[in-house]
Structure formats: structure tokens, C-alpha cells
C-alpha positions as CSV (number, residue, x, y, z in Angstrom):
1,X,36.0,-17.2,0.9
2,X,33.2,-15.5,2.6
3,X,30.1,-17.7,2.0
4,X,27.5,-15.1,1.7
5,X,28.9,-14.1,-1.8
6,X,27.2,-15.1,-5.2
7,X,29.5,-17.4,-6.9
8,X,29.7,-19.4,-9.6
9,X,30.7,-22.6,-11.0
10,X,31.6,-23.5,-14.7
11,X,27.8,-25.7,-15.1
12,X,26.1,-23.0,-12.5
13,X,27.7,-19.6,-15.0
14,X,26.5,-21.7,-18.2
15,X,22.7,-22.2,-16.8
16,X,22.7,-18.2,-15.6
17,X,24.1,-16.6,-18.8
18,X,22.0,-19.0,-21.1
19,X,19.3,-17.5,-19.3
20,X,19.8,-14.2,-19.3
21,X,20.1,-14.6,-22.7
22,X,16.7,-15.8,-23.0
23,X,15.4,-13.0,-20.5
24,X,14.2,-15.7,-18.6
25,X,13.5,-14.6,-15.1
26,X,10.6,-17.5,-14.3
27,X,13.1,-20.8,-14.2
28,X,11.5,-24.4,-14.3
29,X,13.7,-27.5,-13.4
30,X,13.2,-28.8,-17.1
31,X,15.0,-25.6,-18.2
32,X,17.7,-26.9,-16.7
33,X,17.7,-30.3,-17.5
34,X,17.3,-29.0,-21.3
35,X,20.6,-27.1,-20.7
36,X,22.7,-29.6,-19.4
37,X,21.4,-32.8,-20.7
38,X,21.6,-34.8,-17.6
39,X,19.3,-35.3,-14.4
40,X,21.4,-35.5,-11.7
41,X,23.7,-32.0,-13.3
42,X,20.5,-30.4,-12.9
43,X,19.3,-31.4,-10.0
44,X,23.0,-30.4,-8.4
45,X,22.9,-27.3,-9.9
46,X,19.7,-26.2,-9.0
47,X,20.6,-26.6,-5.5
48,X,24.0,-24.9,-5.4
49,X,22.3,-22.0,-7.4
50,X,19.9,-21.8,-4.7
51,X,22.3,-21.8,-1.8
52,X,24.2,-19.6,-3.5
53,X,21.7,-16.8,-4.0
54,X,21.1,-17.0,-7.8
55,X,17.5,-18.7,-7.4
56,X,14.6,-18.1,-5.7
57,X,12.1,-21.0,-5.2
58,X,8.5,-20.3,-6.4
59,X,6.4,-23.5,-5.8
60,X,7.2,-26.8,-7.0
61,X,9.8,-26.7,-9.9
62,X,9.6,-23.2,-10.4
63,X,11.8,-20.7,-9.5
64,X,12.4,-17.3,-9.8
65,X,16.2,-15.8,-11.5
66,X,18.2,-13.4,-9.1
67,X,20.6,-11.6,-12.0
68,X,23.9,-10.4,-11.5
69,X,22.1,-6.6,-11.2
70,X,21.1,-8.0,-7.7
71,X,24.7,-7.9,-6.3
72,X,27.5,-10.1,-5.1
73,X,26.1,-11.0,-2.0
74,X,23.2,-13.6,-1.3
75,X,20.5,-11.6,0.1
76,X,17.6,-13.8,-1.7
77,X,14.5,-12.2,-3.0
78,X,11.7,-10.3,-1.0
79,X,9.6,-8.9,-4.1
80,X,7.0,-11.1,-2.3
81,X,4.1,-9.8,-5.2
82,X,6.4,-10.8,-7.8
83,X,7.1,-14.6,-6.4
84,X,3.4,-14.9,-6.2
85,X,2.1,-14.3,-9.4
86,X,5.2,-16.3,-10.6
87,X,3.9,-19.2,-9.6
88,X,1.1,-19.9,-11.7
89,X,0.2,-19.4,-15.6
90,X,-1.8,-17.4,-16.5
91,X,-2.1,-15.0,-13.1
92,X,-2.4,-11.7,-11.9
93,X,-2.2,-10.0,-8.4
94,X,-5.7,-8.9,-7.2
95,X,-8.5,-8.2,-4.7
96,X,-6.8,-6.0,-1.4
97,X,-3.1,-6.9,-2.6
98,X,-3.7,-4.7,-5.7
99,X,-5.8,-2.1,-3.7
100,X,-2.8,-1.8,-1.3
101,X,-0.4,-1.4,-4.7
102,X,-2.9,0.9,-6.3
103,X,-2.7,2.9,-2.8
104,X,-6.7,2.2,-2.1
105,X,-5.8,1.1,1.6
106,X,-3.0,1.7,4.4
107,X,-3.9,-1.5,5.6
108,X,-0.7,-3.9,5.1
109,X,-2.1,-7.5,4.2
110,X,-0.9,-10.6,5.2
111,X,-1.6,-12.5,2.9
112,X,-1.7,-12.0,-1.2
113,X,-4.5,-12.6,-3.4
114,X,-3.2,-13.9,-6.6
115,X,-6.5,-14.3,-9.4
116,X,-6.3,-17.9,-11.4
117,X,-8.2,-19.4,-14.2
118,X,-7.7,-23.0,-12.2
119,X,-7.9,-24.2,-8.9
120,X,-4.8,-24.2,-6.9
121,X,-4.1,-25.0,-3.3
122,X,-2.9,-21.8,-1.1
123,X,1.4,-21.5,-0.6
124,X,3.5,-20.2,1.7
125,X,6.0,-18.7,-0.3
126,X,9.0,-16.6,1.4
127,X,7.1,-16.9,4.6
128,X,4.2,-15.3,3.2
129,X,0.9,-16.6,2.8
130,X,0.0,-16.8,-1.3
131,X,-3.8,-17.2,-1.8
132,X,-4.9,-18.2,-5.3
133,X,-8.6,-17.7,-6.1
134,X,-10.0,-19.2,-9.2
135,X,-12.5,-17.0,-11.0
136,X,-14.9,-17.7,-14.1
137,X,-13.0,-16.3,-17.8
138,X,-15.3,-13.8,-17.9
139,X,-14.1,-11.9,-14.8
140,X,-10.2,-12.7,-16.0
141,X,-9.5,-9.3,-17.9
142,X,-8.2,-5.6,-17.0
143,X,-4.9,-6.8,-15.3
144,X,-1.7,-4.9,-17.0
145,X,2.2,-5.2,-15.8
146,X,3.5,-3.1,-13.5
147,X,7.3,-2.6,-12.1
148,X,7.2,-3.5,-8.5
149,X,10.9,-2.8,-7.7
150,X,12.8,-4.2,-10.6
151,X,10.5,-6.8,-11.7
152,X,7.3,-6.8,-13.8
153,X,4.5,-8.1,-11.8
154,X,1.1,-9.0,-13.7
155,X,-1.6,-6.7,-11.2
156,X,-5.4,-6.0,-11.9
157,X,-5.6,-2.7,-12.9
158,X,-7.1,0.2,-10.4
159,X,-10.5,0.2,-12.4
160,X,-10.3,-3.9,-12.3
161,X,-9.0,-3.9,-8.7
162,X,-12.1,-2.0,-7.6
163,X,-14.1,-3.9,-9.1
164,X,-13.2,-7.1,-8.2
165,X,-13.4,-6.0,-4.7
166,X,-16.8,-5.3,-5.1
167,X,-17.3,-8.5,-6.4
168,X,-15.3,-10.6,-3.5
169,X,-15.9,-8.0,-0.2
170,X,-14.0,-11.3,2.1
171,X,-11.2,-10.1,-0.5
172,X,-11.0,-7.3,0.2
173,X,-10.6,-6.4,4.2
174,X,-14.2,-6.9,4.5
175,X,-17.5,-4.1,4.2
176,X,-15.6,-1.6,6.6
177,X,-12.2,-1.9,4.5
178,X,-13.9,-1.8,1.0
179,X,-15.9,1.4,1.9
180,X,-12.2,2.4,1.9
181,X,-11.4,1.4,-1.5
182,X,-14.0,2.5,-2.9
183,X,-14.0,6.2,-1.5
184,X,-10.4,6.3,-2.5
185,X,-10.9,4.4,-6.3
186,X,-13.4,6.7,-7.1
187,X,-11.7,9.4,-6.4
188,X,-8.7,8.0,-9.4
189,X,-10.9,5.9,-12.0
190,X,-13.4,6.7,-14.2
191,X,-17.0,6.4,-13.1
192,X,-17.6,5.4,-17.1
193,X,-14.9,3.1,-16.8
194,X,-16.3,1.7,-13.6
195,X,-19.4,0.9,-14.8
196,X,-17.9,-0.3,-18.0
197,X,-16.0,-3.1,-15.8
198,X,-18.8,-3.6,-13.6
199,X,-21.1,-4.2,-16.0
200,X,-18.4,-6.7,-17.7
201,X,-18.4,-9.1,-15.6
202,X,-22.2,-9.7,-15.4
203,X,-22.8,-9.5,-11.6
204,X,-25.7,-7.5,-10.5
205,X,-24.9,-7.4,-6.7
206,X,-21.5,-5.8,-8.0
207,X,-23.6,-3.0,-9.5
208,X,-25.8,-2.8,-6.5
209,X,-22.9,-2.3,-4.3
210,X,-20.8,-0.2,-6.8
211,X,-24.2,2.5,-6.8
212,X,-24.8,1.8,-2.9
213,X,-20.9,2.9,-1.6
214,X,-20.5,5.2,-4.1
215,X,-23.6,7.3,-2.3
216,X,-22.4,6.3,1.1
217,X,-18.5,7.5,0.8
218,X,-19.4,10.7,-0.6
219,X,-18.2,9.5,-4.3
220,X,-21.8,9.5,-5.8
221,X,-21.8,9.0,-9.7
222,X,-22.7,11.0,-12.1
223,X,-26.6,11.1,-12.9
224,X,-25.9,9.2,-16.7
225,X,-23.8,6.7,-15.3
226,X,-25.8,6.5,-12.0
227,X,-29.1,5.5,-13.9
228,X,-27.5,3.2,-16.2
229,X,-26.6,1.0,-13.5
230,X,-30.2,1.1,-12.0
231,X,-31.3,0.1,-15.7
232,X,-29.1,-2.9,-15.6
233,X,-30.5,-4.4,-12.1
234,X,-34.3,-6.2,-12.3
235,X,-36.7,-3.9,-10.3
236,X,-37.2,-7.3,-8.2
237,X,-33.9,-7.9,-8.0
238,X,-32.7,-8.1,-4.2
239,X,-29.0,-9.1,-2.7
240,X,-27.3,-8.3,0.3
241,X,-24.3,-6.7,1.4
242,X,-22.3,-7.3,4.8
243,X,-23.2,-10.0,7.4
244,X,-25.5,-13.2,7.2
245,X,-28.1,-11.7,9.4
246,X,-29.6,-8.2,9.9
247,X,-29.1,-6.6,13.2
248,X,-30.7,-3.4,15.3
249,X,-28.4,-0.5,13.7
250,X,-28.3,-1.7,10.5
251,X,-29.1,0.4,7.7
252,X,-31.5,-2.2,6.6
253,X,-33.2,-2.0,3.2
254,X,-31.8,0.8,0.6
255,X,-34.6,0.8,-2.2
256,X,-32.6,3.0,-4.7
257,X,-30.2,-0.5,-5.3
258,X,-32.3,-2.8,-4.3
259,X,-29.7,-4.0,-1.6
260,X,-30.1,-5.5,2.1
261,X,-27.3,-3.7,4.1
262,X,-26.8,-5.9,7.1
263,X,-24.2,-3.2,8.6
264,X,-24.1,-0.4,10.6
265,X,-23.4,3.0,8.5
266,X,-21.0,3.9,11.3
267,X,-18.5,0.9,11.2
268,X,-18.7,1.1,7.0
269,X,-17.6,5.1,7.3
270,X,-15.2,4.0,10.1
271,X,-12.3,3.7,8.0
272,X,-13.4,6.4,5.5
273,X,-12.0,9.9,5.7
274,X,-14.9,12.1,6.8
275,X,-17.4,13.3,4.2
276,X,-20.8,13.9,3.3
277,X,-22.4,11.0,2.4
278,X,-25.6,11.1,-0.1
279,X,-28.6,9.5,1.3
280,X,-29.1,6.3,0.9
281,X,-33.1,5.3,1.2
């Protein structure tokens, strides 16, 4: 018998049609052990259903269902987004994995950015580094499921992804590779919806930056929406965007937001299709 097909035993075709039943595609070893009432059943099966090709392991006890709609042979799974916001409740991809997905960036990430409510320790899951960020409850909103192949992955929406980037640049490629973002999120979302997130999550360096790019890519909001988020930032209010420390080239101090750009305006438009930036003073 060739080895690299999917079969299955009598205890193995029980704990896969019971859970296709269920729709279950997220598998925990207790689902098991609740199906065949015995420890050491479970543990065996769990095993020969992961040799064979019918699981996927997550993290820990979890593990993710391959259905029969995969095919007879055991090629495992590579829906490396899906795996990754598998393995923790509740989650959502974010930060540059959802830009990448939303098509904000060519840039092909190594590692995945997965947004938690609780602190959990970085995975390597399929060979692929899984990072998993905690964030405060108010910044855990505006994620919806998308399809990502045939499975439905939990992802921060494109409004939410470009927000969050703003919030977390080291997230997000970086000042360079969130110029990016931004030039190309702007040019999809809503600049009401933008500010509507923005002002959601109660950051004002998010607005600062969110008024600051969109001048410098070329994306510059509209007047309503442009003074609304110069009415939410303290006249005194400074923060800075890019490195630590300032150096010569730097744009310096941009009074309209308030902001200290440690960062050369060539290296931020250096990944941003050419434009005509508004000035920034």
C-alpha cells in the first residue's frame, strides 16, 4: 500500500466523520478523548491521524482537521495564516501579515503577526515563525473572516490593518515599509473610516502619523477629516516617529502634527510609487 495515501482505521474514520459532523476544523486532544472514552485510544489515534495526513498540529493540543476535500494523498497543510490564528482564542491575523493579504505591500514576511487579548510566547508552526502580540481590548475590534484558500481565517480588516500599522510601525516593515501601506490603504479605505478607527483606539501618535504620511505619500485627507484629526491632538502634544535619535537629513520637526520625524524623506518615499507629496512643515 503506498504510504503517502490518507487512510483510515475503524477508531481514526469514527473521530473524522464525528467531526465533520460538528464542522469542526480546530481539533483539541480532549475532543478526542470525549469521542472515544479512553486515554491511551486517543492518544494512538491522534498520532496515526497525524502521520497519516488527516491532522495538522497547531500548538500544544490543538490541531487543525485536513477533510476528505483535501485528497487521498498526505500532503499536510501549508495555509500557514490559517494555522496561526488557529492557535489561540480569541485571535486575528494583523499588523504586515494582513497588509500583505490586503495587498498593501509586495514585501513577503517571514514571520506572521497574529493580534491576542493575552500574552503568549512566539511558535514556530509549519516552519514558520508565528508572532502573537497582545494588545489592550480597546484596540481588539475591526477584524472580519476571510477565505484564505479553503479555510476562513480571522484577519484585521484593511481599515483596521492600517491602522494598526500605524499604531505598531516595528509591525509593520518599519517607517520606510509603512509609507507603503499607507500610500496604498488610502488609496482603498475610507479617509472617514480611517479616522473613525484611528480615533477608536485612543492613540494620539496614531493620529499624528495617520495626518503626517497621508501628506507625505501624496494621499492627503480631505480638509473635514484632516482638521478633525488636528482637533483631537493637544496643541502641546509632541511624539516622534522613526528612529531613537534625530540625524542631519532628517525631516526634523513637522508643526502641522505636532510630530518629530527622525527619518530621512527620501528612505520613507523609497518604497512609495512616485508622487507628489503635500508639504509637510
Amino acid at each position: 500500500m503506498d504510504s503517502t495515501l490518507r487512510t483510515l482505521g475503524p477508531a481514526e474514520s469514527r473521530v473524522v466523520l464525528s467531526l465533520r459532523e460538528q464542522g469542526r476544523t480546530v481539533v483539541r486532544a480532549s475532543d478526542v478523548l470525549d469521542l472515544l472514552g479512553s486515554e491511551t485510544s486517543a492518544r494512538k489515534v491522534i498520532r496515526n491521524l497525524l502521520r497519516k495526513g488527516w491532522l495538522s498540529r497547531i500548538v500544544g493540543g490543538r490541531y487543525m482537521l485536513l477533510p476528505p476535500e483535501h485528497g487521498p494523498d498526505n500532503l499536510g497543510e501549508n495555509n500557514i495564516l490559517a494555522l496561526a490564528a488557529a492557535a489561540v482564542e480569541p485571535s486575528y491575523i494583523g499588523w504586515w501579515s494582513a497588509a500583505a493579504y490586503h495587498g498593501f505591500t509586495t514585501q513577503k514576511t517571514m514571520t506572521v503577526f497574529v493580534t491576542v487579548l493575552r500574552q503568549t510566547s512566539t511558535k514556530t508552526i509549519e516552519g514558520t515563525e508565528v508572532r502573537f502580540v497582545s494588545v489592550a481590548p480597546r484596540k481588539f475590534f475591526g477584524h472580519e473572516t476571510y477565505k484564505v484558500y479553503d479555510r476562513s481565517v480571522s484577519i484585521s480588516t484593511p481599515v483596521k490593518t492600517l491602522i494598526d500599522c500605524l499604531d505598531r510601525p516595528d509591525l509593520a516593515g518599519g517607517p520606510a515599509e509603512l509609507a507603503r501601506i499607507v500610500h496604498s490603504a488610502l488609496a482603498k479605505v475610507s479617509p472617514e473610516d480611517a479616522l473613525a478607527a484611528a480615533m477608536k483606539i485612543k492613540s494620539k501618535a496614531v493620529l499624528q502619523r495617520l495626518g503626517f504620511l497621508s501628506d507625505l505619500v501624496g494621499r492627503p485627507l480631505p480638509d473635514d477629516v484632516r482638521q478633525k484629526l488636528r482637533d483631537a491632538v493637544p496643541k502641546k502634544y509632541r511624539s516622534h516617529f522613526g528612529r531613537a535619535a534625530r540625524r542631519d537629513g532628517d525631516i526634523g520637526y513637522v508643526a502641522d502634527w505636532g510630530l518629530h520625524v527622525n527619518a530621512r524623506r527620501e528612505d520613507l518615499l523609497s518604497e512609495v510609487p512616485r508622487i507628489k507629496p503635500r508639504e509637510v512643515h
